[in-house]
N, C-alpha and C positions, 0 to 999 in steps of 0.2 A: 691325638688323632683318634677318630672310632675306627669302628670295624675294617668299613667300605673303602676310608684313604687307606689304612694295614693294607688291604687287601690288592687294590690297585695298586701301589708303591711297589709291594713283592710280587707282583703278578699269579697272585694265587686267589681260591673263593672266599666268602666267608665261613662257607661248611666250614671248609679247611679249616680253616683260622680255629672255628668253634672247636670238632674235633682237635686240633692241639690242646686248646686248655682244657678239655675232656679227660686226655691226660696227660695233663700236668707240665706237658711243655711250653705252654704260654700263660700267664697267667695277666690278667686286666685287672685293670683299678677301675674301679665304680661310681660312674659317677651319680649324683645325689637322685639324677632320675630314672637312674638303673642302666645306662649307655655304658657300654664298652669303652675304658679308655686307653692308650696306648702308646709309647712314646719311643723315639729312636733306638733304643736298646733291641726293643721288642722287634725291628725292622731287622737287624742285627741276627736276631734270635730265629727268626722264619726263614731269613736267606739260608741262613746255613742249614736249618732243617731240611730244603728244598734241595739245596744243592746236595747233600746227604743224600734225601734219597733219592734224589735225580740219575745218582751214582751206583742206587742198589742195595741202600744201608735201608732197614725196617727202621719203622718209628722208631720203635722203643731204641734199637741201636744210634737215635741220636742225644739222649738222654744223658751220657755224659760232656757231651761238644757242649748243651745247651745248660748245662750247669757250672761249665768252668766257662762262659759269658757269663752268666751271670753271678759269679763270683768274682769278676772284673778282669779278666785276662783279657785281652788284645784277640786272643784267636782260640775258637772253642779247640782245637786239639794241642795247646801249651797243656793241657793236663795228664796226669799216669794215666788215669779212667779212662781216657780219650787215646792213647796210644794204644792201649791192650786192649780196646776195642779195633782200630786200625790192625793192630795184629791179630788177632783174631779173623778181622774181612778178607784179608792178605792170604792166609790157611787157607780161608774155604776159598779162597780165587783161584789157590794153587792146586786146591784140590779138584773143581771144578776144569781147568785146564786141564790135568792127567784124564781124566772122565774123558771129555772131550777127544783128545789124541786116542784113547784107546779107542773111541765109537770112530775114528779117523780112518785108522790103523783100519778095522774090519771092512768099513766099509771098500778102503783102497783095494785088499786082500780079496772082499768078493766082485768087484769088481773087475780083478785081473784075470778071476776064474779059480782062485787059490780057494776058497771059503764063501760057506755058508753063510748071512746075516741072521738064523737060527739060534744063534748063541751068544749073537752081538752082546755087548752089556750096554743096560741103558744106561745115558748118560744122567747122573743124578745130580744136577748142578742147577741149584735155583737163576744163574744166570744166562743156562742155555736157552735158547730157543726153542730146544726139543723137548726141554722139562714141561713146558707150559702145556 
């Protein structure tokens, strides 16, 4: 399939698509008159990048999901590389949660009349809201 069926199929652009094999997470076969080509694996290969970072994970942290596909596993996180990244997201989720409860914590406290928001800490959590 080219580009525009990839594209349609996983409901994403072709930027995208390009950008992935930009780096190195998708790679096409060429055909004779220079077309993109692409076959079920590759469809395989975009969902889970999608769904990845649909979830929060950066490109680059889907790089080993999309390597143990294509290494022939059944599901990009049957690999080490792929769990110690999952552990790793896990940490900073955990960490991001404590963040959270403590900006929770002051605000309740000033709120009740207890404390200033002066001293608040900021929540430093790429998944907060307040980070962006």
């Amino acid at each position: 399939m080219r580009i525009g069926e990839l594209a349609e199929r996983v409901g994403t652009s072709t930027r995208a698509l390009r950008h992935y094999e930009s780096l190195g997470l998708l790679s096409a076969r060429r055909t004779s008159n220079g077309y993109r080509e692409y076959d079920d694996s590759d469809v395989r290969v975009v969902r889970e990048i999608r769904t990845l970072v649909g979830i929060g994970f950066a490109l680059e942290e889907t790089r080993p999901f999309v390597e143990c596909l294509r290494a022939g596993y059944e599901s990009g996180d049957s690999c080490p590389a792929s769990v110690a990244v999952y552990r790793r997201k896990i940490a900073e989720i955990d960490d991001c949660v404590a963040s959270l409860a403590a900006v929770r914590a002051r605000l309740s406290s000033a709120m009740s009349g207890g404390g200033s928001l002066a001293d608040a800490p900021e929540p430093l959590c790429a998944f907060s809201p307040l980070a962006r």
